[in-house]
C-alpha positions as CSV (number, residue, x, y, z in Angstrom):
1,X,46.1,-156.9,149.7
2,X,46.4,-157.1,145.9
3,X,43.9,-159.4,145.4
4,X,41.2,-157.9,147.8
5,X,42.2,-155.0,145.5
6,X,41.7,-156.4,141.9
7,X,38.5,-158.5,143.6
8,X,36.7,-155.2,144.7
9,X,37.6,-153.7,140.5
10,X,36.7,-156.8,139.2
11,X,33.1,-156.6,141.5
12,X,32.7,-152.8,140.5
13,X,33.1,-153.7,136.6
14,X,30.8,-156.7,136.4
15,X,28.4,-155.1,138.6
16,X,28.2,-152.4,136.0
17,X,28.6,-154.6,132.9
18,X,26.0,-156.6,133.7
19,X,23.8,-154.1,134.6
20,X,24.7,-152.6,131.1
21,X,24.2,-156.3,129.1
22,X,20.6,-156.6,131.5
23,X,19.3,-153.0,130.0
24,X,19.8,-153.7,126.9
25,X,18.2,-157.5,126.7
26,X,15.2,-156.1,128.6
27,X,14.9,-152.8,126.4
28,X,14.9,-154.5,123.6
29,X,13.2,-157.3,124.4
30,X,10.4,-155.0,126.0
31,X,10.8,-152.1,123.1
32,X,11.3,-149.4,126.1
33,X,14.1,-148.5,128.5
34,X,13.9,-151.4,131.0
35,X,16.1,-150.4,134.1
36,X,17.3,-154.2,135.6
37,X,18.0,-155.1,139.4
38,X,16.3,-153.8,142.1
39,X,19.0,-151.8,143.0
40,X,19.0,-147.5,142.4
41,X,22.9,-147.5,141.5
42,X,23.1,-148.8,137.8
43,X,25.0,-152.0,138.9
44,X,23.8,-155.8,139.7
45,X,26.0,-157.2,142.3
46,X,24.6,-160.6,142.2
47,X,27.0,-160.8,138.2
48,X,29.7,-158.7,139.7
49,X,30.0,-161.4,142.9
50,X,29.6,-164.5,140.8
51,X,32.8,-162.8,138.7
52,X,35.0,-162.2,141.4
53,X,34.2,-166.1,142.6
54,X,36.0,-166.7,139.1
55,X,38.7,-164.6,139.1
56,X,39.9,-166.2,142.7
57,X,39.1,-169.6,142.2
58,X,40.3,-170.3,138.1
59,X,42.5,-166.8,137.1
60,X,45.7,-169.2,137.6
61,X,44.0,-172.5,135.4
62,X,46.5,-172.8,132.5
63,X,43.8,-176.0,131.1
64,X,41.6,-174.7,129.3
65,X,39.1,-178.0,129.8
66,X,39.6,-177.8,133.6
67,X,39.0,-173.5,133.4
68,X,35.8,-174.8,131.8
69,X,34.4,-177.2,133.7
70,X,35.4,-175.4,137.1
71,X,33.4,-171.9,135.4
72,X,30.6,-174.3,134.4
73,X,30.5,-175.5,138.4
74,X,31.0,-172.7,140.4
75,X,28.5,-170.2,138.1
76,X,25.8,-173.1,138.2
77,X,26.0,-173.7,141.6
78,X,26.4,-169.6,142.6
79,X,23.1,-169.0,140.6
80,X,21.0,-171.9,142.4
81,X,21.6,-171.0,145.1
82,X,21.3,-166.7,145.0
83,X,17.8,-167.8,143.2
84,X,16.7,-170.1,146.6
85,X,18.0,-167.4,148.8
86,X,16.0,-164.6,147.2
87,X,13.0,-166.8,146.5
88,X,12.5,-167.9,150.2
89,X,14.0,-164.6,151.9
90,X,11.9,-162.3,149.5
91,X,9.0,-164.6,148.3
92,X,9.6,-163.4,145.0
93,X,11.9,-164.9,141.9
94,X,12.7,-163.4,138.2
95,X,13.9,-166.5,136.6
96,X,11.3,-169.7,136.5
97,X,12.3,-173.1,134.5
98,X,9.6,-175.0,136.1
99,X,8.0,-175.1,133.0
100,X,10.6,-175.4,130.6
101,X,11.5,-178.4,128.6
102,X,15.1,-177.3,129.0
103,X,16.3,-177.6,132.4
104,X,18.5,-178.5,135.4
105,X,15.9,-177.3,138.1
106,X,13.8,-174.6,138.3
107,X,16.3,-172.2,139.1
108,X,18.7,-173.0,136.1
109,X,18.4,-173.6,132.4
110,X,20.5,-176.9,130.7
111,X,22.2,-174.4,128.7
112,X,23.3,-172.3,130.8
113,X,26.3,-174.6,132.5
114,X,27.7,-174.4,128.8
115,X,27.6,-170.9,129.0
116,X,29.2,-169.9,132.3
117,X,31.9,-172.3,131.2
118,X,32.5,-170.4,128.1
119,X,32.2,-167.1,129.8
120,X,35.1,-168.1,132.7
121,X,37.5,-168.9,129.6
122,X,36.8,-165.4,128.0
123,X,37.0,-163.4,131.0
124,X,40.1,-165.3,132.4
125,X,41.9,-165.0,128.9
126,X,41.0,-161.4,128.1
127,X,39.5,-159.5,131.0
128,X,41.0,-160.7,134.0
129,X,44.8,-160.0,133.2
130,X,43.8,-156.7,131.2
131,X,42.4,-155.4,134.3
132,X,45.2,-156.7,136.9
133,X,47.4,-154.7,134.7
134,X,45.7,-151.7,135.0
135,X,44.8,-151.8,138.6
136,X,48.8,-152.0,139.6
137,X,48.9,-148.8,137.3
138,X,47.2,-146.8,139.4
139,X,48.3,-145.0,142.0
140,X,47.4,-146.8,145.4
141,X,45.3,-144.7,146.9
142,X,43.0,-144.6,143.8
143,X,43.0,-148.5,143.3
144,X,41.9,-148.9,146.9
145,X,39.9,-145.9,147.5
146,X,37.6,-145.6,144.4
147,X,36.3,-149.1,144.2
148,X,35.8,-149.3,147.8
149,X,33.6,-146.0,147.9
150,X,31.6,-147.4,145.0
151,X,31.4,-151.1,147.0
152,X,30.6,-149.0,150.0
153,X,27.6,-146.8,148.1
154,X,26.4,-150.4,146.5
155,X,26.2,-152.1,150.4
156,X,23.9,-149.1,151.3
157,X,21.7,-149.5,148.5
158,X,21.2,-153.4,148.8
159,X,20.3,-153.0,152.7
160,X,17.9,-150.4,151.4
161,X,16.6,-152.3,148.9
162,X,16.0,-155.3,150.8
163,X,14.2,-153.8,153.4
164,X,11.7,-152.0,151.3
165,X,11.1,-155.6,149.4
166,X,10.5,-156.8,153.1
167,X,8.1,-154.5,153.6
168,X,6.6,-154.8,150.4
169,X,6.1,-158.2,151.2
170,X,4.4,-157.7,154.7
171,X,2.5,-155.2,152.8
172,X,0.9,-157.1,150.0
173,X,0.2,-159.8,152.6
174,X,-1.5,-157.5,154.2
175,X,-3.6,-156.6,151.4
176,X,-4.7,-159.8,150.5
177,X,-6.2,-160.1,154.2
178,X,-7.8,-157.7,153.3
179,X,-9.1,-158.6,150.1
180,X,-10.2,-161.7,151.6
181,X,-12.3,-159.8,154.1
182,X,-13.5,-157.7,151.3
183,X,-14.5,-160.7,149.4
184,X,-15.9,-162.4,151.7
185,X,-20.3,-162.6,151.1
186,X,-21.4,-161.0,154.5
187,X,-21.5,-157.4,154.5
188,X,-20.1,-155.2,157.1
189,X,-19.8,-151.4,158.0
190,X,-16.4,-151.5,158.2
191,X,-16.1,-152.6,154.3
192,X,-15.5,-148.9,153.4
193,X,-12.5,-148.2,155.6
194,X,-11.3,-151.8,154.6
195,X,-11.6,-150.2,151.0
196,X,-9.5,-147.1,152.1
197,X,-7.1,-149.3,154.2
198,X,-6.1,-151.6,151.0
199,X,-6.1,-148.2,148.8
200,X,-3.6,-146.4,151.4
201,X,-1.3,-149.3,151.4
202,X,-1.5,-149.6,147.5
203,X,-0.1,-145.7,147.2
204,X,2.6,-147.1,150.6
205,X,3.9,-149.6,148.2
206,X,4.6,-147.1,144.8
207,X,7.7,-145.0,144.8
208,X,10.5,-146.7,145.2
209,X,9.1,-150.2,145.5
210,X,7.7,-149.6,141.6
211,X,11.1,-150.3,141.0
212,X,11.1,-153.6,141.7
213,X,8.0,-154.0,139.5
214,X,10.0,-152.5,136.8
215,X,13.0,-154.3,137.1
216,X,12.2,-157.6,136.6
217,X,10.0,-158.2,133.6
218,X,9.9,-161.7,134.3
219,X,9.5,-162.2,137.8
220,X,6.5,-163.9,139.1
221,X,5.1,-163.7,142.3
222,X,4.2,-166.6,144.6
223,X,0.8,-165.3,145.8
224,X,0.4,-161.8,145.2
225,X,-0.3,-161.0,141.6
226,X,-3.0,-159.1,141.8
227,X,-1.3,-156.6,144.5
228,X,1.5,-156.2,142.0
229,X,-1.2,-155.0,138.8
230,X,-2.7,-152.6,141.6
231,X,0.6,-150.8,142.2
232,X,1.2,-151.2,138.2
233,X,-1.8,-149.3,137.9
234,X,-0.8,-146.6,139.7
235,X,2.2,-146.2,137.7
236,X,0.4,-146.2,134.9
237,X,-1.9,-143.5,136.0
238,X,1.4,-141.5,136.9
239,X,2.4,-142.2,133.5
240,X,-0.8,-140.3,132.0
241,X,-0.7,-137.7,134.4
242,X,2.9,-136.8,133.0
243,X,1.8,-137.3,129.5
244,X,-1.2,-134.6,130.0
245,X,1.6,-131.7,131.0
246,X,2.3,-132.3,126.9
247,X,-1.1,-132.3,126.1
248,X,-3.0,-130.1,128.6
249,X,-4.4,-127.2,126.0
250,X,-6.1,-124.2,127.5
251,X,-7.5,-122.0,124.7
252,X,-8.7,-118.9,127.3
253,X,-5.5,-116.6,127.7
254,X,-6.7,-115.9,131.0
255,X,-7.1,-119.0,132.5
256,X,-3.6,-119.9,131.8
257,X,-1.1,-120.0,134.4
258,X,2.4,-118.6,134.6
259,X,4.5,-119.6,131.8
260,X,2.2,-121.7,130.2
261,X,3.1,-123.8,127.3
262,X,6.4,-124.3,125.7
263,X,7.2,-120.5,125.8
264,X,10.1,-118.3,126.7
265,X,9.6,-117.9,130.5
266,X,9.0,-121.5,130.9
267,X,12.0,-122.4,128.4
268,X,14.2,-119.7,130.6
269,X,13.3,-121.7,133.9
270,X,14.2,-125.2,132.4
271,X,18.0,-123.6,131.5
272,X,18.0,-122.2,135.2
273,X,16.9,-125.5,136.6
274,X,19.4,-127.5,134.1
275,X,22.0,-125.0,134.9
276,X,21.6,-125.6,139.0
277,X,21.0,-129.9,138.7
278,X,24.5,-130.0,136.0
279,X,26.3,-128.6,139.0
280,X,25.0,-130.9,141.2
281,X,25.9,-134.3,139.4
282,X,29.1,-132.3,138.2
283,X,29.7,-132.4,142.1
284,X,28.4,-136.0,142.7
285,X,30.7,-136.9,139.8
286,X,33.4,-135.7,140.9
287,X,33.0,-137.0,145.0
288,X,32.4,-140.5,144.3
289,X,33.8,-141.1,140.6
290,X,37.0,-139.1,140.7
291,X,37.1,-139.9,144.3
292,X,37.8,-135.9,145.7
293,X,35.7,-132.3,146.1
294,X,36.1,-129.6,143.5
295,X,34.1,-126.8,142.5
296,X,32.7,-126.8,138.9
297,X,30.6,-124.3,137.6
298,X,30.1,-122.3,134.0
299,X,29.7,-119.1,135.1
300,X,31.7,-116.7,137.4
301,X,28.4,-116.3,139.2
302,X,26.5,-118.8,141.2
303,X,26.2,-122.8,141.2
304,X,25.1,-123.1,137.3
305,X,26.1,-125.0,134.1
306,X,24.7,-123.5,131.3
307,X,25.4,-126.6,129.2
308,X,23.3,-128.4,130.9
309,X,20.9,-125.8,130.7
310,X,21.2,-125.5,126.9
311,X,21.3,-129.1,127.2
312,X,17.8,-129.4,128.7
313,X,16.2,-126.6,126.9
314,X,17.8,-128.2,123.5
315,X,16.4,-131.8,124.5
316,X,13.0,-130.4,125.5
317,X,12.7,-128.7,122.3
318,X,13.5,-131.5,120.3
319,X,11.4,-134.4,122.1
320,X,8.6,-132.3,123.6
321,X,6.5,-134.1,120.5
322,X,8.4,-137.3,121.2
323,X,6.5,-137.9,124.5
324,X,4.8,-140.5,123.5
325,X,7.1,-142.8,121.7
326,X,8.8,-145.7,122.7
327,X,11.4,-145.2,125.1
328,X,14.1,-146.3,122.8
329,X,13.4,-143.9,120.3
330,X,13.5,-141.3,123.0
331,X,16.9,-142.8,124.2
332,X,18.8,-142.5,121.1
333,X,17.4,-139.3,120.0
334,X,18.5,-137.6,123.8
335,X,22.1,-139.5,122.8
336,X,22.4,-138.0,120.1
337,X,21.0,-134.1,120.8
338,X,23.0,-134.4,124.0
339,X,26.5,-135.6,122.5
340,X,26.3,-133.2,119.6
341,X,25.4,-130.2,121.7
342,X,28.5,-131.1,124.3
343,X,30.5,-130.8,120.9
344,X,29.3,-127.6,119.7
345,X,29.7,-126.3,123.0
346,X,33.4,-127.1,123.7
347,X,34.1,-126.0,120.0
348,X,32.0,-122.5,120.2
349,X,34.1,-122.0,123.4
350,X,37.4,-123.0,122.0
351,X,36.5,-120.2,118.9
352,X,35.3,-117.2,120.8
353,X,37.4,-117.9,124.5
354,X,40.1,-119.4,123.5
355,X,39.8,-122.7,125.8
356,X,38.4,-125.7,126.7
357,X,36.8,-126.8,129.9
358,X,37.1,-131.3,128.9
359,X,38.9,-133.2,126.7
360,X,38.4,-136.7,125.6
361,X,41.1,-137.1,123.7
362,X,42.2,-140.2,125.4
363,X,39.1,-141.8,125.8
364,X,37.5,-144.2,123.1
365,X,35.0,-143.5,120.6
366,X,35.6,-139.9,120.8
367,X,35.0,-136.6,118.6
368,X,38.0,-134.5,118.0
369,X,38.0,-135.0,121.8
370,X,34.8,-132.8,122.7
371,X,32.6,-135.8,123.2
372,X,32.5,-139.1,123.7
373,X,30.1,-142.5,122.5
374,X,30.2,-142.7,127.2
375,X,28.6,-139.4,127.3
376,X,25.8,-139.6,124.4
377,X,24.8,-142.7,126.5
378,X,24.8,-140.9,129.2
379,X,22.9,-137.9,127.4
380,X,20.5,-140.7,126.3
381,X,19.9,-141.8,130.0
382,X,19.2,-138.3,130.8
383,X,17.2,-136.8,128.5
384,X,14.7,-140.0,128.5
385,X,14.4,-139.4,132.5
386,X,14.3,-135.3,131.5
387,X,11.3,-136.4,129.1
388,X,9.6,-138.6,131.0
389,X,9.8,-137.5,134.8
390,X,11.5,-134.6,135.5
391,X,10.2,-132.4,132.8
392,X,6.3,-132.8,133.6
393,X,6.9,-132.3,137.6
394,X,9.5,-128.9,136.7
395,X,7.0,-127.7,134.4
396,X,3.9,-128.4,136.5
397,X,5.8,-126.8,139.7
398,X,6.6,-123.5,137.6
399,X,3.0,-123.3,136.6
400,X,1.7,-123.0,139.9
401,X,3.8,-119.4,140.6
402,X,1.5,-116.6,140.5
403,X,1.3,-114.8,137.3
404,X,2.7,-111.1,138.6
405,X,5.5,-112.1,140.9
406,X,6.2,-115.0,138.6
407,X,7.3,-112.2,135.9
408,X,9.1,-110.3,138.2
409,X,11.1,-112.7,139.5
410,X,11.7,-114.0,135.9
411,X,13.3,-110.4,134.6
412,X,15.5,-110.0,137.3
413,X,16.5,-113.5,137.1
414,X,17.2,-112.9,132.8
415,X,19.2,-109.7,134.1
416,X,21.5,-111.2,136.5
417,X,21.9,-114.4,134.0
418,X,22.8,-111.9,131.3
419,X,25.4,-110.0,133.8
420,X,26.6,-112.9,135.1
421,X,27.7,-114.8,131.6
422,X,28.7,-110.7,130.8
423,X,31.2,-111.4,133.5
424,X,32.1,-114.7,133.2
425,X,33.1,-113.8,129.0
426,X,35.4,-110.8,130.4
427,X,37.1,-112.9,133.4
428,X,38.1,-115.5,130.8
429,X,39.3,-113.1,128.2
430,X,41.6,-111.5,131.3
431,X,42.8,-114.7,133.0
432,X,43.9,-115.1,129.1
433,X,45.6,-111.6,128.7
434,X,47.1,-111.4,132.6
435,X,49.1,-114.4,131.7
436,X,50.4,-112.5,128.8
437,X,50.7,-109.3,130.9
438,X,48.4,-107.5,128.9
439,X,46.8,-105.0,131.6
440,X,43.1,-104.1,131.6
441,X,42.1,-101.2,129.0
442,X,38.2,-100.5,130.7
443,X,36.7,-100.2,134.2
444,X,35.2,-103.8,133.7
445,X,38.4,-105.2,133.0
446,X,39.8,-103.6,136.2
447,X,37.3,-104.8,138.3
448,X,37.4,-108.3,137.0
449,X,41.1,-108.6,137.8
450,X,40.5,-107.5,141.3
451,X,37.6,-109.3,141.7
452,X,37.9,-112.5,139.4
453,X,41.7,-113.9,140.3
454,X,43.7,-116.4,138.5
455,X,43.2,-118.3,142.3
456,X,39.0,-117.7,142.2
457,X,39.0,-118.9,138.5
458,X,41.2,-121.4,138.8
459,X,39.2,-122.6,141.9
460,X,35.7,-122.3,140.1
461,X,37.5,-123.6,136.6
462,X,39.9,-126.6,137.6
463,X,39.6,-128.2,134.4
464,X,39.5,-125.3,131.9
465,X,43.0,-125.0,129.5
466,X,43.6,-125.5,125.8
467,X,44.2,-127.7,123.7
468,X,48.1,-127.4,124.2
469,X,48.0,-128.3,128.2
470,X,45.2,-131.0,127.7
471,X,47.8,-132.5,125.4
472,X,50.7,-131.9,127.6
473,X,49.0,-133.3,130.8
474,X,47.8,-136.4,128.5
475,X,51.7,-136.6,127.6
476,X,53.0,-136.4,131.1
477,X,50.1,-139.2,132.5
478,X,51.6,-141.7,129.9
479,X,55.1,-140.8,130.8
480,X,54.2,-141.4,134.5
481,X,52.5,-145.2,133.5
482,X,54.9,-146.0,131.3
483,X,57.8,-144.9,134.7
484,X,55.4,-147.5,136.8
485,X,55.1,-150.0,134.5
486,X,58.8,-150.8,134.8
């Protein structure tokens, strides 16, 4: 059981890692964010497999020549033959030596032996024990339960994936029947619906399949080329259509629609949307990271986050002129709004409330515990999806509300915000004050204690302390380690 265990961490890390080391080569290497794998989770299980091979087969090799020449073998022979599965199950393949003065095959590169046996020593002399060590730390529920979830969520996404390549297979081949048809010299009534057939399946093979597309900037396909440049086309023109939201100018008051522009309804319906999405992923987060259900939300009122509202509303106005720029540029500028608004937050909160709702104290890279060098990636990630997709499609869908109800709906919406952060301010200041026995001096107060528990706000507010009981609990964590360690 303890090595099923520290095989499924080992699987969950180098899926991630490699996914990690594969976005930046590609980003780089293409100057723009370049999302790897074909996979929606951010991890590549084909690197986190060939790892776990590894750690079963040469974690006890005390020879460093033999640990080389064993990680050289099994890595060269795992990548041949993942490539000749997924080339003649798929009829596609990312990596092609064929051409190449320097190589074993056409699946793998003469240097690359030297490398996977370099890599096994590393891993087996400072990543493999570090993470056995830490793995029997845990409790066992959460060494068993959170890596299997993820493992779980990654199986569900590879037979996903691999179905929609399937059928983006049958449907390219279908498409080049058609072409041929098309092509052909004799002329036939039926060339027009043959046109609209091979259009329809074009738009069929967008969405999600894109991804694929996207994901392996150096794939090649056996027969289908110009199928793929059709459905890059079609990216492309959803790529200008979501640049013209930045540029669509209409000079006739009249004709504009409902918050038009970059103005204070439209910024005031970002927050709300930010607000409502940072409570989802809050919730995600905490389901399938943290491994249980808990309510988080900012405000006393509702499923909202301001600071991700402030957080999209801060990004939007800082990039809405960046929408054009390379995606790397977009990336570190969202890092860095993103990361130093989270800080600003938690300190603004600590000043005027009194307490803190995180603490990174204990994690690395961070900023007097308020943020992290994790989360300004993160912030990076989503502010250069914000920019890119989300933003154009939000501000496009609020446009289309009609003018009148639009403003309506938009006051009372300001009103209840107002009353609802009003209320949240007051409930924190009395959780604060009950627990010093300090009664309420004003109707509100009253009616927040009676309303607004200690159980609702500790319910709604499960992390939220100060800096004293973040240290405390960070205290008592190492105690209990230190307690299993021996």
């Amino acid at each position: 059981m303890k090595l099923f265990t520290e095989s499924l961490w080992v699987f969950v890390i180098f899926s991630f890692l490699g996914w990690v080391t594969e976005l930046v080569y590609y980003s780089f290497k293409n100057k723009r964010i370049t999302n790897p794998g074909f996979l929606t989770l951010p991890f590549l299980p084909s690197i986190g497999f060939g790892f776990v091979l590894l750690y079963v087969f040469v974690l006890r090799f005390d020879n460093i020549i033999m640990l080389f020449f064993t990680s050289a073998i099994i890595l060269t022979l795992y990548k041949y033959f993942t490539s000749m599965i997924f080339e003649r199950s798929f009829g596609f393949k990312w990596k092609d030596y064929s051409d190449s003065k320097y190589k074993l095959n056409k699946f793998v590169a003469v240097w690359e032996p030297f490398v996977f046996g370099l890599l096994g020593i590393v891993l087996v002399k400072f990543a493999f024990v570090p993470i056995a060590l830490i793995v029997s730390a845990l409790p066992f529920w959460a060494a068993i339960l959170i890596p299997s979830v993820i493992t779980a969520l990654i199986i569900i996404d590879i037979v996903i994936s691999c179905v929609t390549i399937i059928k983006l297979r049958r449907n390219l081949k279908k498409m080049e029947d058609i072409s041929n048809l098309l092509d052909n010299e004799e002329k036939t009534a039926s060339d027009e619906e043959l046109r609209e057939e091979y259009q329809r399946r074009i738009i069929q093979s967008k969405h999600f399949r894109l991804r694929l597309v996207k994901a392996f900037p150096d794939m090649e396909s056996f027969d289908y080329e110009k199928h793929l440049s059709a459905i890059k086309e079609h990216y492309n023109l959803f790529r200008k259509k979501n640049n013209e939201t930045y540029e669509n100018k209409i000079k006739n008051k009249e004709d504009r629609p409902f918050a038009y522009g970059l103005c204070l309804s439209k910024l005031f319906w970002l927050f709300l949307v930010g607000s409502f999405f940072g409570t989802l992923l809050e919730t995600v987060w905490a389901i399938f990271v943290e491994g249980h259900f808990e309510m988080r939300v900012g405000v006393v009122l509702g499923p909202f986050i301001p600071v991700y509202g402030g957080g999209a509303v801060a990004i939007t106005l800082c990039l809405y002129k960046l929408y054009n720029k390379n995606d790397v540029i977009v990336y570190i500028a969202s890092a860095v709004i993103g990361a130093t608004f989270e800080y600003y937050c938690s300190y603004f909160q600590e000043i005027f409330l009194g307490s803190i709702s995180w603490d990174y104290s204990d994690t690395p890279f961070n900023l007097d515990g308020r943020t992290n060098l994790t989360f300004a990636f993160i912030w990076g990630f989503l502010g250069l999806v914000w920019l890119r997709y989300i933003y154009p499609l939000i501000s496009r869908t609020i446009e289309k509300i009609p003018k009148k109800p639009g403003k309506i709906i938009t006051v009372i919406l300001v009103i209840f915000m107002s009353v609802d952060g009003a209320l949240t301010v007051i409930s924190i200041d009395r959780k604060n004050k009950r627990a010093e026995n300090i009664p309420p001096q004003t109707v509100i107060g009253q009616f927040c204690d009676m309303v607004f528990t200690d159980e609702y706000m500790e319910f709604i507010y499960p992390h939220m302390g100060t800096k004293e009981t973040f240290a405390a609990e960070r205290e008592q964590k190492a105690k209990q380690a230190l307690k299993a360690s021996k």
